[in-house]
N, C-alpha and C positions, 0 to 999 in steps of 0.2 A: 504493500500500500504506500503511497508517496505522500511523502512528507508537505502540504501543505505548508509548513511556518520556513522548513529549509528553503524550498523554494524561491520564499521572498525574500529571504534572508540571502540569498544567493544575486537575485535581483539587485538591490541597495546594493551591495557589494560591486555589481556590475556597475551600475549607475555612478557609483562613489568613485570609480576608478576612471571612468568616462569624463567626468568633472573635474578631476583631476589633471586628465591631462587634456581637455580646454582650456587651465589655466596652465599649466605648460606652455601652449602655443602662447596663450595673452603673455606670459610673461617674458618668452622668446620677442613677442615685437616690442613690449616696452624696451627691451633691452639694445633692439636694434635704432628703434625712434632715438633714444639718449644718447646713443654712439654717435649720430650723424650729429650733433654739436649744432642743430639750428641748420646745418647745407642741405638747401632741398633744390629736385629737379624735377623738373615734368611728371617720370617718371616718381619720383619719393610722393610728390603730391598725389597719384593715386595708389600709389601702394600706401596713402596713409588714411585713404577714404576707404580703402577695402577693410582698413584694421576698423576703423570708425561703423563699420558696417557688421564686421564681426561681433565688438564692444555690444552693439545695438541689440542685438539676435542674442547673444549670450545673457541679456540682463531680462529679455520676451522667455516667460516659461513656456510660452506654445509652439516658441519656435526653435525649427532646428538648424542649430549652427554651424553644420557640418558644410553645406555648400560655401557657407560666407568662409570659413577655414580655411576652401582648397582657393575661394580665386585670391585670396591673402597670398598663398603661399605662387600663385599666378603673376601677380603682380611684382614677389618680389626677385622671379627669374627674369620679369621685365626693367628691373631696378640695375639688376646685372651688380659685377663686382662681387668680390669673395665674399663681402656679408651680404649681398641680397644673394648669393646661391647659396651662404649658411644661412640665412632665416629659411627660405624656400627650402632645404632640406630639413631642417628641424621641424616647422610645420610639416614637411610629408612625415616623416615617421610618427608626428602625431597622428595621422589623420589615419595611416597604415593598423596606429595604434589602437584608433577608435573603430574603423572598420576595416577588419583583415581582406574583403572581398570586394575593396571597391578601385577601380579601376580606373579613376579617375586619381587618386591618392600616390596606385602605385607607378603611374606616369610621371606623374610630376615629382615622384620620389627618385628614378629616372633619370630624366631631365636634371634636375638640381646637380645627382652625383655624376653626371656627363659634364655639364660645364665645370665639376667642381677636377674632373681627368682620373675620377677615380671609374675607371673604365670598367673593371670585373665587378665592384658593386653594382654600375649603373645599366651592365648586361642584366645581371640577375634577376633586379627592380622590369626591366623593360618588358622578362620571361615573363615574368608574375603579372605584370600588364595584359601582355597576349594570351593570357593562361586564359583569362577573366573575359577578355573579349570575342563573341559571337560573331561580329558583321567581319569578315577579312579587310572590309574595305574600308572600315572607318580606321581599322589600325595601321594603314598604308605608310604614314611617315616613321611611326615605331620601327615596324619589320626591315624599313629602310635601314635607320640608324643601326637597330641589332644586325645587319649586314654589314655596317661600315667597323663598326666594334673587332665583329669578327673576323675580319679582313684583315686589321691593322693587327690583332692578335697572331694570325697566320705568318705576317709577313716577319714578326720579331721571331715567332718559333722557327721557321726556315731558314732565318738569317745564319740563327745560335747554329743550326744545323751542319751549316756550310762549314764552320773550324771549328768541331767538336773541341779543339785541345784547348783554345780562348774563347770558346763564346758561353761562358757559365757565366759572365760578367752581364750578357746580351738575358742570359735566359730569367736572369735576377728582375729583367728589366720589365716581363711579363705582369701586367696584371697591377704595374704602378702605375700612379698617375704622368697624366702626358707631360706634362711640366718636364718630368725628371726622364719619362723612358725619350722622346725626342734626341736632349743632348747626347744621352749617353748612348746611341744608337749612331749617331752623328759622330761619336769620339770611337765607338768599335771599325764603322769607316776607313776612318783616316788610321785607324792603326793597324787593318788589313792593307789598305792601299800600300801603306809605304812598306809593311812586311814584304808582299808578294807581288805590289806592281799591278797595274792597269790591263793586262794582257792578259793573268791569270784567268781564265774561266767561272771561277769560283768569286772571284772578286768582283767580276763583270756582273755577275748576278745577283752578288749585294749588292750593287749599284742601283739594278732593277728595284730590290727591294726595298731600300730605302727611298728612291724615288716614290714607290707606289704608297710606303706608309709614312712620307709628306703630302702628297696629296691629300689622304684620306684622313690625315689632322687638320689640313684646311678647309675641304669639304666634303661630304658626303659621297659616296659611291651609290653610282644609279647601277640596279640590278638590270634594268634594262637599258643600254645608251642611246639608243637606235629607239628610243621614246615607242615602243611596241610597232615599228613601222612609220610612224607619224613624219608626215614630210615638212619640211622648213618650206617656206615662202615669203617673197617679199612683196613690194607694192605690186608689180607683173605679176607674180600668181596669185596676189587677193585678187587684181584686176581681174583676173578670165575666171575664178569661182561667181565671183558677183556680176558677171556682165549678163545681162539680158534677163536676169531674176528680179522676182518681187522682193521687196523686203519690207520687214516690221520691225522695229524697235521696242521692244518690249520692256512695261515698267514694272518693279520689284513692287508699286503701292499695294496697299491689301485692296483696295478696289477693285483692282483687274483681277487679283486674286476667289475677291467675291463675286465676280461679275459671269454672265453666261457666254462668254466671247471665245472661249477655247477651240472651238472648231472653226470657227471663222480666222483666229491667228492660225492654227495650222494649215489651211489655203495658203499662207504665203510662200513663196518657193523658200523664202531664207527668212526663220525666223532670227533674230538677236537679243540675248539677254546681257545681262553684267553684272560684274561683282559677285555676291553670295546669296544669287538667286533662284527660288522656291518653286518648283511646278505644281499647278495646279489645275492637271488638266482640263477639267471644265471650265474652271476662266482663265487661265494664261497659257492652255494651249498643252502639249505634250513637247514638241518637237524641240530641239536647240541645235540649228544651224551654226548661229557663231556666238561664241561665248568672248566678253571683254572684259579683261578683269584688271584695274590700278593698282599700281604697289604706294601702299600708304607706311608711313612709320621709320624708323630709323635702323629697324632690322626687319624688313619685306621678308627678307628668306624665311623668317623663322613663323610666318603664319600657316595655316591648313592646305591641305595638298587640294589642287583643283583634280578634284575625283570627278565631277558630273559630265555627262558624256555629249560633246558637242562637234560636229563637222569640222569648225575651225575655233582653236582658240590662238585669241591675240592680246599679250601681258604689255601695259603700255607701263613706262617708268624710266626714272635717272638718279643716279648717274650708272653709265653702261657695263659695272662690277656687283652694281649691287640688284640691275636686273638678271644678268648672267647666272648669278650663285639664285635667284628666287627662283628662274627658271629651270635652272636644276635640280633644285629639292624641292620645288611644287611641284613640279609637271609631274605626269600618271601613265606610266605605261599604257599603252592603249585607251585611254580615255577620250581620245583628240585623234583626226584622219589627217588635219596643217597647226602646224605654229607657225605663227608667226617671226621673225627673225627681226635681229636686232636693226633693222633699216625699217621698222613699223612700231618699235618702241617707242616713240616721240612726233608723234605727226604732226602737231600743233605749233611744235618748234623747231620741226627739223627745215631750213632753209628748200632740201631738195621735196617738201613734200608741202603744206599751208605757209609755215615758216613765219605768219604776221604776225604783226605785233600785239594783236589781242590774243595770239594763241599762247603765247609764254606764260600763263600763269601755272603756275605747278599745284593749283587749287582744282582745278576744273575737273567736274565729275565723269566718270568712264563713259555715262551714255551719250556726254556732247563730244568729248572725246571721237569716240565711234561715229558717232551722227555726221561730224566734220568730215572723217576720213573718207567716209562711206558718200557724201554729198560733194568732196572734193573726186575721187574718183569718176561719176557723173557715167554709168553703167548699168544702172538699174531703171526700169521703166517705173515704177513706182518703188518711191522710199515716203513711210506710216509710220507716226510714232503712235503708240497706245498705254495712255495713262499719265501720261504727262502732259494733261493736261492742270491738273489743282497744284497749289499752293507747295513751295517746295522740293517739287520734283526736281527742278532745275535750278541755277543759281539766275538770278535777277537779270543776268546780262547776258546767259545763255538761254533764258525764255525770251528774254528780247530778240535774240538772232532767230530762233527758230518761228514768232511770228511774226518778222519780217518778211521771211520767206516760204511760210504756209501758201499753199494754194486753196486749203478744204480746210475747216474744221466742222466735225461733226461729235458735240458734245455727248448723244447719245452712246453712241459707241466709243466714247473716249479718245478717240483717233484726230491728230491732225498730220495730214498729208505735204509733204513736198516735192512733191510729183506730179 
C-alpha cells in the first residue's frame, strides 16, 4: 500500500530543491550585473531585461519561470565574452538541473561550453540535445556543429597518429579547450617540419590536417558543400527564372494569414515571401517560389538555419564576410533548387545593380529590398504585392515608393499591383 504522507513529503522535497536552484540562477546574474561595474551595451541592456523578466515570474506563484530562465541564459550567449558564456553556462546546468528532459536547456548548455572550447563537454551536452529531439529538422544546426566537433577531434587523433614516438604531446591535446589544443597543434607542426622537412609524406599530411582543423575553428563544416545540388546564380540567372512569370509578394501580416486568398496567391507562377515567414495555406497560399531573407545583428551567422523549402532563396547583407560565414551555416542542404551569390547580396547599393542614393540605407526591410530588385529587373508581366497594404508593413518612404508607382489597388483582396 503506498504511502500517502511519503509521497508528499517526497514532493516538498522536490519543490525545495527546484527553489533552490532558481535562486542559484538569480544569484548567478546578480553576480554577473555587479561584475560589469555600471558598462553596459546593447547587448547587457537586454540581457538585463531578461533577468528583470525572470525577477518578475519568480516573485508570480502561478507562474513558471522556467522559460524566462532559458532566454536569461539566451541573452547572455548574446552578451558574449567569458562571463556572458559563464553566466549562460551556469544558468544551463541550472535549468538541466531543474528539468533533466528538456531540450531547450541542454542546447544552450551546449552552446555556452562551445564558445567557452571546452569541446568534449559541449559534444556530450549537444548528444543529450538530439537524444530529446523528435523533428530531424529542427535540430539541423546542432547535428551540424556535433559534425564540426567531430571532425576537429578526428583531425588531432590522426595527427598524434602520424609520429607515434612524439605525438603523446598532440594526443594530451584531445578533448581541451580550443584556446590551448590550437597553439599546441600549431607548435607539434613546426616541430615535425623542421624534424623531417616539407617532402616527408607524413609531414605533408599534417599539413593537411592542420589546415583542415583551422578551418573548422573558424567555421563550421557543411556536411553537405554542394548545398544538396543547389545552384548559385547571379543577377542573369534570377533574370531568366523570373522572366515572363507572374509574381506576388507576399506579407508575413496575420491578415493574409486570416484571410481566404491562398488559392488565388498560388495562381501566381512565383510566389515570394521573407524573413521568418509562416504558411498558411488557406490564406497565404502553400507554394514559396523565392524566399528573401536580411541579415540583421552583429553576428547574422549565428541565427536559425533557413530550413523552409523555396525555388530560390536570396540572403541580402554587408559587409561580404559576415554574409559568407551566415550563408554557410544557415543554408540547408536541399532546402533551396538557386542561391543567390554574393553579386545579389546588396542590390540597393551595389552601383552595378539600383546603386541610388535612397537605396543605401542598411534599415530597409527584405520585402522592399526584393520589390526593388524584382521591379528593377523589369521581366515579369505582373508584379502584386498582398498585405501590404495597412499601417507598418513598410517603412514610410518605402510605402511612398510603392504608391507612387501602383497601377491597381484593390483593398478587398489586399493586393496592390505594379504591373
Amino acid at each position: 500500500m503506498t504511502n500517502p504522507l511519503a509521497g508528499l513529503f517526497t514532493a516538498r522535497q522536490k519543490e525545495a530543491a527546484r527553489r533552490d536552484l532558481y535562486a542559484r540562477g538569480l544569484r548567478l546574474c546578480g553576480e554577473y550585473l555587479a561584475a560589469r561595474d555600471g558598462r553596459t551595451t546593447v547587448r547587457d541592456t537586454r540581457l538585463a531585461q531578461a533577468i528583470g523578466v525572470l525577477t518578475t515570474s519568480l516573485d508570480a506563484p502561478s507562474a513558471d519561470p522556467f522559460d524566462a530562465l532559458l532566454q536569461v541564459g539566451e541573452r547572455a550567449l548574446e552578451a558574449g565574452g567569458d562571463d556572458g558564456l559563464t553566466l549562460a553556462l551556469g544558468v544551463a546546468e541550472t535549468s538541466t538541473g531543474i528539468r533533466q528532459r528538456s531540450k531547450g536547456a541542454w542546447r544552450l548548455r551546449g552552446r555556452a561550453l562551445d564558445g567557452l572550447g571546452r569541446d568534449d563537454e559541449a559534444l556530450e551536452a549537444y548528444e543529450r540535445h538530439l537524444a530529446l529531439v523528435r523533428d530531424g529538422e529542427a535540430a539541423v544546426e546542432v547535428t551540424r556543429r556535433v559534425d564540426t566537433l567531430r571532425r576537429r577531434r578526428a583531425c588531432l587523433e590522426e595527427a598524434a597518429a602520424l609520429f607515434p614516438g612524439s605525438g603523446a604531446p598532440l594526443r594530451d591535446l584531445i578533448g581541451r579547450p580550443a584556446a590551448v589544443a590550437a597553439p599546441g597543434f600549431a607548435a607539434h607542426v613546426r616541430a615535425r617540419v623542421a624534424e623531417h622537412g616539407v617532402g616527408d609524406p607524413a609531414v605533408r599530411r599534417l599539413l593537411d590536417l592542420y589546415g583542415a582543423h583551422r578551418r573548422l575553428l573558424e567555421r563550421p563544416g557543411l556536411s553537405d558543400p554542394l548545398l544538396g545540388g543547389s545552384t548559385p546564380i547571379g543577377v542573369g540567372g534570377l533574370r531568366g527564372l523570373v522572366a515572363g512569370r507572374t509574381v506576388c509578394l507576399v506579407s508575413n501580416a496575420p491578415e493574409v494569414a486570416g484571410s481566404g486568398l491562398g488559392a488565388e496567391i498560388d495562381r501566381y507562377d512565383l510566389v515570394v515571401r521573407c524573413d521568418s515567414f509562416r504558411v498558411r495555406a488557406e490564406g497565404t497560399g502553400g507554394r514559396t517560389g523565392l524566399h528573401a531573407v536580411s541579415l540583421r545583428g552583429d553576428a547574422p551567422w549565428e541565427g536559425p538555419s533557413w530550413t523552409q523549402s523555396a525555388g530560390i532563396r536570396l540572403v541580402f547583407g554587408d559587409p561580404a564576410a559576415a554574409w559568407r560565414r551566415a550563408t554557410r551555416q544557415r543554408l540547408v542542404a536541399g532546402a533551396q533548387e538557386h542561391v543567390g551569390d554574393a553579386s545579389l547580396r546588396r542590390p540597393l547599393s551595389d552601383p552595378a545593380l539600383l546603386g541610388d542614393a535612397g537605396g543605401r540605407d542598411p534599415g530597409a526591410s527584405t520585402a522592399f529590398t526584393v520589390l526593388r530588385l524584382l521591379d528593377f529587373l523589369d521581366v515579369s508581366p505582373r508584379l502584386d504585392l498582398i498585405g501590404f497594404d495597412g499601417p507598418g508593413r513598410l517603412r514610410p518612404r518605402e510605402a511612398e515608393w510603392v504608391m507612387d508607382r501602383a497601377t491597381h489597388v484593390d483593398d478587398s483582396k489586399m493586393r496592390i499591383a505594379l504591373r
